[in-house]
N, C-alpha and C positions, 0 to 999 in steps of 0.2 A: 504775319507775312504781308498782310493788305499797307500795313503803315510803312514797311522796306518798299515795296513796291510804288506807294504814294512819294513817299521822302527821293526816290530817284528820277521818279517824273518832274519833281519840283525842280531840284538840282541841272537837271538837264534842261530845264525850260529857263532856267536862272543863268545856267551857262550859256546858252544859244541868245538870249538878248544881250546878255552883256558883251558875246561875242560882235551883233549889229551894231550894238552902240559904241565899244572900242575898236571900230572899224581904224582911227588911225592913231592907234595907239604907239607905244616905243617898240622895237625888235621883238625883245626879249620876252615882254608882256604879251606881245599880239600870238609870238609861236606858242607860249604855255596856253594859250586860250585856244590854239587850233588846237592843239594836243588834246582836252579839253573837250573840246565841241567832238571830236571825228566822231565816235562814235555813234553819234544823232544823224549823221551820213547817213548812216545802211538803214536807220529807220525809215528815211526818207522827212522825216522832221525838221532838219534845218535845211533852209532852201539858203542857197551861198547869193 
């Protein structure tokens, strides 16, 4: 259960940079990445 719970931290910490860095990416790219990110919202994790 520790290694699901690590492997989503990672994922979601992988998503939220990549989300900063393809700050001005194409349309379609940039909305699967919000899609993507939301979740790290209600954490409070991803600062926008």
């Amino acid at each position: 259960m520790r290694r699901v719970l690590i492997a989503v931290l990672v994922a979601v910490t992988a998503v939220s940079a990549l989300f900063l860095t393809a700050g001005t990416a194409s349309g379609t790219d940039d909305e699967r990445v919000v899609r993507m990110a939301r979740p790290t919202w209600d954490t409070g994790w991803f600062q926008a």
